[in-house]
C-alpha positions as CSV (number, residue, x, y, z in Angstrom):
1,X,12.0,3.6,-11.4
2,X,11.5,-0.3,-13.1
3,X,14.8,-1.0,-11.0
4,X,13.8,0.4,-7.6
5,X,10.4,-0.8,-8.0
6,X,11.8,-4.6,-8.5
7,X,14.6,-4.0,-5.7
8,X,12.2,-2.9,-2.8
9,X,10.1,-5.9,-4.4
10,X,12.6,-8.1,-4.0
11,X,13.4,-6.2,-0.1
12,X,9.7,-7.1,0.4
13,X,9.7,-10.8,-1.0
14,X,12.7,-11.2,1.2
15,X,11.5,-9.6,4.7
16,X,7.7,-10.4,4.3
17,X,7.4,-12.8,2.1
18,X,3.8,-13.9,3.0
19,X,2.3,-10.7,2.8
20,X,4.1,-9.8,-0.3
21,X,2.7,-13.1,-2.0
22,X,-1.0,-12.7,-0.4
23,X,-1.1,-8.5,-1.8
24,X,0.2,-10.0,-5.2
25,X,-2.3,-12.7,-5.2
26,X,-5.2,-10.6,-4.2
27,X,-4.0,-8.4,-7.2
28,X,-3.3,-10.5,-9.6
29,X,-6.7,-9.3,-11.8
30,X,-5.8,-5.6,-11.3
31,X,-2.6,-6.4,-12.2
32,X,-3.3,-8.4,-15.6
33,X,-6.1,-5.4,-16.1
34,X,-3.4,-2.5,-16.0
35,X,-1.0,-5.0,-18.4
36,X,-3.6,-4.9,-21.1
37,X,-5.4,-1.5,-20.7
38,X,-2.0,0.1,-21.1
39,X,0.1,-2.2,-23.4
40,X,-2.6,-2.8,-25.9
41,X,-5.0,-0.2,-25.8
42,X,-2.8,3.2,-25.6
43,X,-1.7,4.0,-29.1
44,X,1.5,4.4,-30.3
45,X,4.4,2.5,-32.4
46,X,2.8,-1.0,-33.0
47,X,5.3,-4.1,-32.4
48,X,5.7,-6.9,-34.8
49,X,6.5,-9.6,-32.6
50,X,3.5,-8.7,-30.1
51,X,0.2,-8.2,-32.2
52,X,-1.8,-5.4,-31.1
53,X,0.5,-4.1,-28.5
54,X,2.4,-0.3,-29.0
55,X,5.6,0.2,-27.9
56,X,4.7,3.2,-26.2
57,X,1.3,0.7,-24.3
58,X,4.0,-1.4,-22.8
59,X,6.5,1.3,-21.4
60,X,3.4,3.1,-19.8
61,X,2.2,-0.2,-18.3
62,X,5.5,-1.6,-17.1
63,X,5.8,2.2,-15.5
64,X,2.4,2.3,-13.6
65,X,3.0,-1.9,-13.3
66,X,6.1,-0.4,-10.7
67,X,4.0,2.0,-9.1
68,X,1.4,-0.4,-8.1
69,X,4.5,-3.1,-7.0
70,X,6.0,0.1,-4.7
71,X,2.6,0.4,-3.3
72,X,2.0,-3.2,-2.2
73,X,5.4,-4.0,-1.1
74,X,5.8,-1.2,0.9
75,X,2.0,-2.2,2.5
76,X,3.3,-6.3,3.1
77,X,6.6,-4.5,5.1
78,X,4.6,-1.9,7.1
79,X,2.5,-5.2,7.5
80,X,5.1,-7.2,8.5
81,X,6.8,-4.9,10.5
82,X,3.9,-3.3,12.4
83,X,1.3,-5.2,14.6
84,X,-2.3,-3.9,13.2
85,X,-2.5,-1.6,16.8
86,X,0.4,0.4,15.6
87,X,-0.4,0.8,12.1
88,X,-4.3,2.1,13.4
89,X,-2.7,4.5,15.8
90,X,-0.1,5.8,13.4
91,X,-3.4,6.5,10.5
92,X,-4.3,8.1,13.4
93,X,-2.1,10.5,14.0
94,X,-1.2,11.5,10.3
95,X,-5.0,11.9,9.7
96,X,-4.4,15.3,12.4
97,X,-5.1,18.1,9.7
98,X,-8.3,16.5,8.6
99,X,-10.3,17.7,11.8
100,X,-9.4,21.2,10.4
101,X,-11.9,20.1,7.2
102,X,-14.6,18.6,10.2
103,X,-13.8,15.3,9.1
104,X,-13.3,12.8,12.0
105,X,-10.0,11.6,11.8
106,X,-11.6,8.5,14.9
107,X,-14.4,7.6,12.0
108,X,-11.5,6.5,9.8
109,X,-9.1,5.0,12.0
110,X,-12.0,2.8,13.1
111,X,-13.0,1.2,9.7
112,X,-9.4,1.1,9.1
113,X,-9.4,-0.9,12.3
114,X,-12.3,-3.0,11.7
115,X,-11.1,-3.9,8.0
116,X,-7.9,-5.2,9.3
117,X,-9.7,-7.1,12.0
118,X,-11.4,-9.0,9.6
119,X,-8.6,-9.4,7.2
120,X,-6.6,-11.1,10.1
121,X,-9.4,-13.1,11.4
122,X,-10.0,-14.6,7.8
123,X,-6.6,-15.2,8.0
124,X,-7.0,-17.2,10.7
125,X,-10.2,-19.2,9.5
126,X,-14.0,-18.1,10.6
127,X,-14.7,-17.2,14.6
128,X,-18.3,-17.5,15.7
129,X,-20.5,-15.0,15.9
130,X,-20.4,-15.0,19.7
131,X,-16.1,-14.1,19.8
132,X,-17.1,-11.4,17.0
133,X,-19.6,-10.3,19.1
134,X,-17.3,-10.0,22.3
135,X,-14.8,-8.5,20.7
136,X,-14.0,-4.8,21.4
137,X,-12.0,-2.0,19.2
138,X,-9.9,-0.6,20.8
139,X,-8.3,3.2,19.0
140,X,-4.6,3.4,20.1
141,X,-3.2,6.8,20.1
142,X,0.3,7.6,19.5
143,X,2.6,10.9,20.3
144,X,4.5,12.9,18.3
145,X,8.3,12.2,19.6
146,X,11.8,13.4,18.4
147,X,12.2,10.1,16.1
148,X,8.8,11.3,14.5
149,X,10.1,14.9,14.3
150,X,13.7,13.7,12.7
151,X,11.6,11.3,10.5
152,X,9.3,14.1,9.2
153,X,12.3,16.2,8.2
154,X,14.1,13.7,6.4
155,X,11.2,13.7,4.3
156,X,10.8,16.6,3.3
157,X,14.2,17.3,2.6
158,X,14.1,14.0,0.1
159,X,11.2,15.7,-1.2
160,X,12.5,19.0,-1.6
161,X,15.7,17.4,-3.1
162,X,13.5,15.2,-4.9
163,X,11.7,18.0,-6.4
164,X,14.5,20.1,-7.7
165,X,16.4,17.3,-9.0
């Protein structure tokens, strides 16, 4: 998992670069936090050339370390890849079997939308309160089409595969 995790980082720090490098430095606490929760305050086999630190502390951080790397650099591709319409629409549309629990699957998709609005426009340095005014949201729907169909499947079959492996 350590490998994968630092090849799809490296992927990431390759194709999107920026993102990759702003998700990291937005993380950067949480990441130090998760270093020293884990490596010094899990018990285990103490190492002498660390004080304080188990051996057992710093195999469970560097493991949940390469989670949280997955999770951002698959976030600064789909970023990179996806303009923040797409991404909205596709929330969207995998948020379906919520309305089965009465939970509105538009609420959602529009905070999701709004948050990224005002990640971008930070970005971009402070509009006035007259453009944030003017500004409408927009909630893009997507269909469900044969690549989303093959895409699905393939999924579950690494899952299923993954699973009994």
């Amino acid at each position: 998992m350590l490998l994968g995790s630092f090849g799809l980082a490296l992927t990431a720090l390759i194709a999107a670069s920026s993102h990759l490098g702003l998700l990291l430095r937005r993380s950067r606490w949480l990441l130090l936090t998760m270093l020293v929760m884990f490596g010094w305050f899990t018990p285990g086999t103490p190492l002498s050339g660390i004080p304080g630190a188990s051996q057992e502390g710093l195999l469970l951080a560097a493991q949940n370390l390469a989670r949280l790397l997955i999770a951002l650099s698959i976030v600064a591709l789909m970023l990179k890849a996806l303009p923040v319409p797409d991404l909205v629409a596709g929330m969207r549309a995998l948020l379906v079997p919520l309305e089965l629990l009465n939970v509105s699957r538009d609420r959602i998709a529009v905070r999701l939308a709004l948050t990224l609005n005002e990640v971008e426009s930070s970005r971009h340095g402070v509009r006035g309160e007259a453009e944030r005014v003017a500004a409408t949201l927009t909630l893009p729907a997507s269909g469900f089409g044969v690549a989303d169909a093959i895409a699905g499947a393939l999924t579950v079959a690494l899952l299923v595969g993954a699973w009994l492996a």
